[in-house]
C-alpha positions as CSV (number, residue, x, y, z in Angstrom):
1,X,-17.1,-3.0,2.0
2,X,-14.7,-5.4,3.4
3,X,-15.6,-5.6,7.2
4,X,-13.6,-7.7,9.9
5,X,-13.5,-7.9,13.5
6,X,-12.5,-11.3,15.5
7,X,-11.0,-12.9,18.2
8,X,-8.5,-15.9,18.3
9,X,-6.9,-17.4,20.8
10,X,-3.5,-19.0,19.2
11,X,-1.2,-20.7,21.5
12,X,-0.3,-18.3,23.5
13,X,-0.8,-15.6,20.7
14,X,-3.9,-13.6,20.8
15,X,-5.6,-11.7,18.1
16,X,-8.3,-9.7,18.7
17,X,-8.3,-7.6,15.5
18,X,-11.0,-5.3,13.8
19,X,-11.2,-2.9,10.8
20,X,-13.8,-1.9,7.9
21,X,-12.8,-0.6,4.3
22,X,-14.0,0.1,1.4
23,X,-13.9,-1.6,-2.0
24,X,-12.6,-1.7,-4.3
25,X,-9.4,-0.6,-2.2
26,X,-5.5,-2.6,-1.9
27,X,-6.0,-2.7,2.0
28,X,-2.3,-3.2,3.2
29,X,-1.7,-5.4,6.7
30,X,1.5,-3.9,7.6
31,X,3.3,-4.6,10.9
32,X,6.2,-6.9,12.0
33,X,6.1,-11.0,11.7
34,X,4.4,-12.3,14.3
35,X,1.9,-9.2,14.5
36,X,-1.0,-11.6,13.4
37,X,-1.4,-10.5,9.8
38,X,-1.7,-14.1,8.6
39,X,-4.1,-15.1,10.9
40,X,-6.1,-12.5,10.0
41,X,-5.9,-13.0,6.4
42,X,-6.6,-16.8,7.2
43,X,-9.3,-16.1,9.1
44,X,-10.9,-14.2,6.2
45,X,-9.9,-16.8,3.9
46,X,-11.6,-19.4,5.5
47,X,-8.9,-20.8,6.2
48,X,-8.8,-20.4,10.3
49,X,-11.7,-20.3,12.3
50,X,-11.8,-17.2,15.0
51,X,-13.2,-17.7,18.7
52,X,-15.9,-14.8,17.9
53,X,-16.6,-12.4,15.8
54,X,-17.8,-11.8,12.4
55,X,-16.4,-11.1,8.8
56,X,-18.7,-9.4,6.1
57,X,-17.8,-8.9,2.3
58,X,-20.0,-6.5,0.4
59,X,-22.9,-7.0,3.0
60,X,-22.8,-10.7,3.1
61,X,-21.7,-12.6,6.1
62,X,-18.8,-15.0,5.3
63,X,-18.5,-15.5,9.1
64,X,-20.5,-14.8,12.1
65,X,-20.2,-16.4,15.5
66,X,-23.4,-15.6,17.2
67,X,-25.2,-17.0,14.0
68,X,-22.8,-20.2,13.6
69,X,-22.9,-18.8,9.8
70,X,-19.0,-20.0,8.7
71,X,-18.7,-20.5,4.7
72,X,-16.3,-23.1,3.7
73,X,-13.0,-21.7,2.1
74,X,-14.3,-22.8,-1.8
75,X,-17.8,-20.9,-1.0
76,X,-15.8,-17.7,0.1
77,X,-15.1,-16.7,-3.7
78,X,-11.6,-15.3,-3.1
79,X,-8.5,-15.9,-4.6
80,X,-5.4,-16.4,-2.5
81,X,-1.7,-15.9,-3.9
82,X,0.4,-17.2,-1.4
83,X,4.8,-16.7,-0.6
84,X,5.5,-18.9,-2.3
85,X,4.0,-19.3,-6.2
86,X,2.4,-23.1,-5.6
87,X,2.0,-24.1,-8.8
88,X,1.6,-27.6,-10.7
89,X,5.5,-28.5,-11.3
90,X,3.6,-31.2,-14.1
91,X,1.8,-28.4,-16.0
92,X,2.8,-25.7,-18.1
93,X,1.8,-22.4,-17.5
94,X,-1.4,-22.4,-19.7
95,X,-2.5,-25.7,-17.6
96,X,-2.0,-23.7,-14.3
97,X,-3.7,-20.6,-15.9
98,X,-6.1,-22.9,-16.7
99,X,-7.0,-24.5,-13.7
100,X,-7.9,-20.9,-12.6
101,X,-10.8,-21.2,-14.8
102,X,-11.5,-24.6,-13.7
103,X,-12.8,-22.7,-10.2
104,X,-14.5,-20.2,-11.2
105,X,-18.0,-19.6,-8.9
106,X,-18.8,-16.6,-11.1
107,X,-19.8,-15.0,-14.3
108,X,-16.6,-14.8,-16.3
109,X,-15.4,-10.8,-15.9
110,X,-11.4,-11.6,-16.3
111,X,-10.8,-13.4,-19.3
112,X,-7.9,-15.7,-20.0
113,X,-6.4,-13.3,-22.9
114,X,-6.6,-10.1,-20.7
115,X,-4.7,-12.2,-18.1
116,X,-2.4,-13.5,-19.7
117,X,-1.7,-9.5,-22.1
118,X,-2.2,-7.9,-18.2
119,X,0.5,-9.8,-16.8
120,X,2.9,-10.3,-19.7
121,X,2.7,-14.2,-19.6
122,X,2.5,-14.5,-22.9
123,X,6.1,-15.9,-23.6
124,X,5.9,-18.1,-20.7
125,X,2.0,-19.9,-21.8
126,X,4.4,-23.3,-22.9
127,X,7.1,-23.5,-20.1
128,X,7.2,-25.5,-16.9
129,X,7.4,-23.5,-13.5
130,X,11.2,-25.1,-12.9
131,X,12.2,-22.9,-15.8
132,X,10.9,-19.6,-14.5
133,X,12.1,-17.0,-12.4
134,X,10.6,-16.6,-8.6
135,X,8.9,-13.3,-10.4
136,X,7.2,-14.9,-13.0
137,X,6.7,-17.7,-11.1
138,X,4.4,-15.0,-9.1
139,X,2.9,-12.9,-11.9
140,X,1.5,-16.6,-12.8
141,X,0.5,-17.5,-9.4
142,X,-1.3,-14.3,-9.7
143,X,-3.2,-15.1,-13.0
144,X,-4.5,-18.2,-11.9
145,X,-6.0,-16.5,-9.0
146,X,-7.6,-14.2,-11.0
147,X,-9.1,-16.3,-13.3
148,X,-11.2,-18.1,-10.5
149,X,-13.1,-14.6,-10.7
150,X,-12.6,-13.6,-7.1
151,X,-14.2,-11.0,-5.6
152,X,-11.1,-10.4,-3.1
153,X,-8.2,-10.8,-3.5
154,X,-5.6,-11.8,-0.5
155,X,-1.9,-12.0,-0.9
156,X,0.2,-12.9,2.1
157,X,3.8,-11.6,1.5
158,X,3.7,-12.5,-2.1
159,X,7.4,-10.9,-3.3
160,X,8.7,-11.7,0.7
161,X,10.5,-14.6,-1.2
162,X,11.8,-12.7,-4.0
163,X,15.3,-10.6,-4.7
164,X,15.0,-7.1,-5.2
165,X,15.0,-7.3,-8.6
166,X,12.3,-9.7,-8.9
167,X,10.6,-7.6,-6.4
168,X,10.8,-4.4,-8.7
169,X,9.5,-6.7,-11.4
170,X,6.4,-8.0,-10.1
171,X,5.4,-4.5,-8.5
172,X,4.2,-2.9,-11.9
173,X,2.1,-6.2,-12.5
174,X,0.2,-5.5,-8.7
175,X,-0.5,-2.0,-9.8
176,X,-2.1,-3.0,-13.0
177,X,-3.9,-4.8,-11.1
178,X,-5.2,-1.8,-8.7
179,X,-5.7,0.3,-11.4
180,X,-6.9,-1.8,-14.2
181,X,-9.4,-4.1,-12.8
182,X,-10.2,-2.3,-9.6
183,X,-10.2,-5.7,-7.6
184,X,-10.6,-5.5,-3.7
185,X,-7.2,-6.6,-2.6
186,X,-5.9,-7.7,1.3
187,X,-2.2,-7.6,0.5
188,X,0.0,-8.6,3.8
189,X,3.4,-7.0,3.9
190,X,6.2,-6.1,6.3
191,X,8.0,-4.2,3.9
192,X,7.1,-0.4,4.1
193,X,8.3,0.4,0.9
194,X,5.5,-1.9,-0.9
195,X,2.8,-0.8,1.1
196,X,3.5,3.5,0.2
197,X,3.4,2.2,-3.3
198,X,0.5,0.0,-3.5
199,X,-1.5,1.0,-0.7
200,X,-5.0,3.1,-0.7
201,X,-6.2,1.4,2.7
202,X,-3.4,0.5,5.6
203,X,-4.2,-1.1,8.4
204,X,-1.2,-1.3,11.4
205,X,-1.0,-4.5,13.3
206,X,0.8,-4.7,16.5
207,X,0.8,-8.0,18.4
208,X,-2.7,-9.2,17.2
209,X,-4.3,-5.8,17.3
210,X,-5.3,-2.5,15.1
211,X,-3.3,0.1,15.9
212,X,-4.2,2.3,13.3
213,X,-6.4,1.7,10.0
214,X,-7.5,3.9,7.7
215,X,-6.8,5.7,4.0
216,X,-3.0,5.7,3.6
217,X,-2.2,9.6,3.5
218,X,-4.4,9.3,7.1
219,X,-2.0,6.1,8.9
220,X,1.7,7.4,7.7
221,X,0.5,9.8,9.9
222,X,-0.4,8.3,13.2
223,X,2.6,7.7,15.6
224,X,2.1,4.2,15.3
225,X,3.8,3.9,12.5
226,X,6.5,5.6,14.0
227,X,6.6,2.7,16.0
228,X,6.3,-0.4,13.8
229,X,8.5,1.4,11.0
230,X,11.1,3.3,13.1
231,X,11.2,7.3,13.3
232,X,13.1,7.1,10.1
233,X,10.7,6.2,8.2
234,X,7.9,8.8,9.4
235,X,6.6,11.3,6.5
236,X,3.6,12.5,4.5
237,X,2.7,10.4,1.4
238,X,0.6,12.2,-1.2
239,X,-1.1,11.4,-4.1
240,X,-0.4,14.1,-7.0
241,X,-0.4,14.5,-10.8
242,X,2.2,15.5,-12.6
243,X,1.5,19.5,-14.7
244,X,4.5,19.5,-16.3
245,X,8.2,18.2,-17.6
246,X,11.5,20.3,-18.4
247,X,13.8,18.5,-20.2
248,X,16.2,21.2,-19.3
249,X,16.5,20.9,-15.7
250,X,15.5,17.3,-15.4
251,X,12.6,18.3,-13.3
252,X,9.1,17.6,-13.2
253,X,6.1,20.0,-11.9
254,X,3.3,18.3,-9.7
255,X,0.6,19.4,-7.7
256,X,0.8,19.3,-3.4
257,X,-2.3,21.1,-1.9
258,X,-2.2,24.6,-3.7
259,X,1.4,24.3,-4.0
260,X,4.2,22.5,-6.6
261,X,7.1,20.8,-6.1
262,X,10.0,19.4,-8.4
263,X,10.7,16.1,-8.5
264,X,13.1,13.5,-11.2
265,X,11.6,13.6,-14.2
266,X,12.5,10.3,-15.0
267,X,10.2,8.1,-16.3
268,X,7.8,10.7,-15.8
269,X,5.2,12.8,-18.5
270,X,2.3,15.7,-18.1
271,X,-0.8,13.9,-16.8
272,X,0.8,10.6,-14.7
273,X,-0.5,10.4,-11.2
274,X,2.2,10.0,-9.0
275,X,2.7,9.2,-5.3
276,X,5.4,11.0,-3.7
277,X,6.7,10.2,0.1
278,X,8.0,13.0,2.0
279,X,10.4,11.8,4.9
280,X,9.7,14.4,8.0
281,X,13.5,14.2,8.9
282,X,13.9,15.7,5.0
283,X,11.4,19.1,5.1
284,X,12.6,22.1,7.0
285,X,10.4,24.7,8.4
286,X,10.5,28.3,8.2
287,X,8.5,30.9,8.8
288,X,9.5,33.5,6.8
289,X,8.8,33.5,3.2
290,X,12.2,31.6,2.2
291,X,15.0,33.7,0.0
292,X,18.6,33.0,-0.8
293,X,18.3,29.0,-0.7
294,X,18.9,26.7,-2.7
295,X,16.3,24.5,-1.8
296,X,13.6,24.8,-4.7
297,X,10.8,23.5,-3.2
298,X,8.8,25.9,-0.5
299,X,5.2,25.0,0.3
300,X,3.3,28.1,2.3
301,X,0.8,26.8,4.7
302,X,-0.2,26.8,8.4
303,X,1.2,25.1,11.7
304,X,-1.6,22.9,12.4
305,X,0.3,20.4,15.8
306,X,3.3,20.8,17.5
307,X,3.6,17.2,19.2
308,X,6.4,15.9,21.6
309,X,8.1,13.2,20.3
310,X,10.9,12.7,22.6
311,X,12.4,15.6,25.2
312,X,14.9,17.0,22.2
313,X,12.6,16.2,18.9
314,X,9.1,17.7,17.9
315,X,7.1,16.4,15.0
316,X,5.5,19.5,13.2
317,X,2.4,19.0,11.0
318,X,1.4,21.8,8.4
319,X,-1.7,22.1,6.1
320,X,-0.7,23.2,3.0
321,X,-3.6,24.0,1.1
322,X,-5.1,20.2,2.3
323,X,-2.9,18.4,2.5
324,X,-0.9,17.7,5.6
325,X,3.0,17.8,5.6
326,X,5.2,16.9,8.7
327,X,8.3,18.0,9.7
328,X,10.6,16.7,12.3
329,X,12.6,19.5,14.0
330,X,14.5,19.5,17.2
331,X,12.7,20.8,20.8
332,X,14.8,24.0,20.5
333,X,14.5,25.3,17.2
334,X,10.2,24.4,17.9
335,X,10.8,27.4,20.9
336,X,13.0,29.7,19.4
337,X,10.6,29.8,16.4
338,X,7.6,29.8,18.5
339,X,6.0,27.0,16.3
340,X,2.2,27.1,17.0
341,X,-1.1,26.1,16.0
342,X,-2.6,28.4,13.7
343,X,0.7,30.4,12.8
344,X,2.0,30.8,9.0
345,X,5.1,28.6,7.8
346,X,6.4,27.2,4.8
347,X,7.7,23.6,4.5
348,X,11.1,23.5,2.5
349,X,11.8,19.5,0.7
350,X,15.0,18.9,-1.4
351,X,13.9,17.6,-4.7
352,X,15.9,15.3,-3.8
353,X,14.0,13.8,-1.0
354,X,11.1,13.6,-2.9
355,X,10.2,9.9,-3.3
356,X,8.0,10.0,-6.5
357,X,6.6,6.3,-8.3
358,X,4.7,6.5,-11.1
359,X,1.0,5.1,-10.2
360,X,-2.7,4.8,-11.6
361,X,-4.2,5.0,-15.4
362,X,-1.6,7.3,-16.8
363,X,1.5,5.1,-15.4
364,X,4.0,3.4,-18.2
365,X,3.4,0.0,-18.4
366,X,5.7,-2.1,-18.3
């Protein structure tokens, strides 16, 4: 368990920020720059001492206020993978590896071979860091961080610096990572996208404070990312597997509640877990069983909240079969459909709209 709560004063900048989550988990810090997701990373670093407070890591106190306890940064046992890559322009990519060994404060449990077959650096062990691209200038920044053997992991903004097609390369390396190891992870992004995919844990910060923390399907709920992300961007994200794959159509079969849905079958085989976003702006509500469409998609569940989110637009949230599903639909259609608690409905999603990434042990590697 990864437990924070401090207070900084910073300037004029105040953070005053608390939140507890399980490990191992990828925790995401998501929120816009200047929301104090650095500082709070630092602070658990080592790297920034808070006013008050106290930060705990699997029961032991790394920093506690009232006790004076404050480890050093080198005592801490993390390993911190920064923008931008940092690495020794006069070694070669085995030296850097290697100095990651060079500070290791545990047992080895990440060997050099795995690291290096993990993150594909094979190819690169004998080049320089001016002949590598900002992605693999990462993935190595990321190797030599894990072999220091940390038990966290922290990574402020590590692809911020990065195309999008460096981006989309480095992203299958983090969720080896996630999946493989199962290392505790603090990963610091303002980019939404990266935080649906890698994300279990979110926390939401907003001007030095929590609004929201929790298990991701839980936050994408809350309004407050509403707020931070823009109303476009509100929507259910659930974790599914996939049952089944026509070649025919395209389509693939995966589990939502006690319902399925279609999605792109690209990439995609029987037995992946995948992660699929749906947008409320993109599911439509009936409820009558749906006939005549050609949406394919219908999920049959119940009306669990009706909430106001502006005098022309409700937000509608249905449980369908455990999992919730929400639905943005306009004030009048919510009262000429008498949307209620309690009542039946059915949520209708374009496979289309479905936002599916391949995820966990039975993703392709890349």
């Amino acid at each position: 368990m990864l437990d924070v709560s401090v207070q900084c004063r910073l300037g004029e900048f105040m953070l005053d920020a608390a939140f507890a989550a399980p490990a191992p988990a990828l925790v995401a810090l998501f929120g816009a720059s200047g929301s104090g997701k650095t500082s709070l990373v630092n602070a658990v670093a080592g790297l920034l001492r808070p006013d008050a407070g106290r930060i705990s890591l699997d029961g032991e106190l790394l920093f506690d206020a009232a006790t004076g306890i404050d480890l050093p940064a080198e005592q801490r046992r993390l390993g911190y993978v920064f923008q931008d890559a940092r690495l020794f322009p006069h070694l070669d990519v085995r030296g850097n590896l290697e100095f990651g060994l060079r500070r290791q404060h545990a047992a080895v449990r990440i060997g050099f071979d795995d690291v290096v077959a993990l993150l594909g650096l094979g190819p690169l062990l004998e080049r320089r860091p001016r002949g590598l691209s900002g992605g693999e200038r990462q993935r190595v920044a990321l190797g030599r961080a894990l072999l220091a053997q940390p038990r966290l992991l922290l990574l402020d903004e590590p692809l911020a610096s990065l195309d999008v097609a460096r981006r989309e390369e480095v992203l299958p390396y983090l969720e080896r990572l996630r999946d493989h190891w199962r290392l505790p992870m603090l990963y610091v992004s303002h980019q939404l996208d990266e935080v649906l995919r890698l994300a279990t844990h979110v926390v939401l910060m907003e001007q030095g404070r929590v609004a929201a923390a929790g298990p991701l399907a839980e936050v994408v709920l809350q309004p407050a990312l509403g707020r931070l992300a823009g109303e476009a961007a509100v929507g259910a994200v659930l974790d599914s597997t996939v049952t089944a794959v026509d070649a025919a159509t395209g389509l693939a079969t995966v589990s939502a509640g006690t319902g399925r849905l279609r999605v792109p079958a690209a990439g995609l085989a029987p037995g992946m877990a995948v992660r699929l976003q749906l947008l409320a702006r993109e599911v439509i509500v009936a409820t009558q069983p749906p006939q005549g469409l050609s949406v394919r998609n219908a999920l049959a569940g119940t009306v669990t909240a009706v909430d106001v989110e502006s005098p022309h637009s409700r937000l509608v949230s249905l449980d369908v079969g455990g999992v919730i599903v929400l639905a943005r639909v306009t004030a009048l259609a919510a009262a000429e459909l008498g949307l209620a608690p309690g009542m039946p409905a059915w949520a209708l999603v374009k496979a289309v709209s479905l936002r599916a990434c391949a995820h966990g042990p039975g993703a392709p590697r890349p």
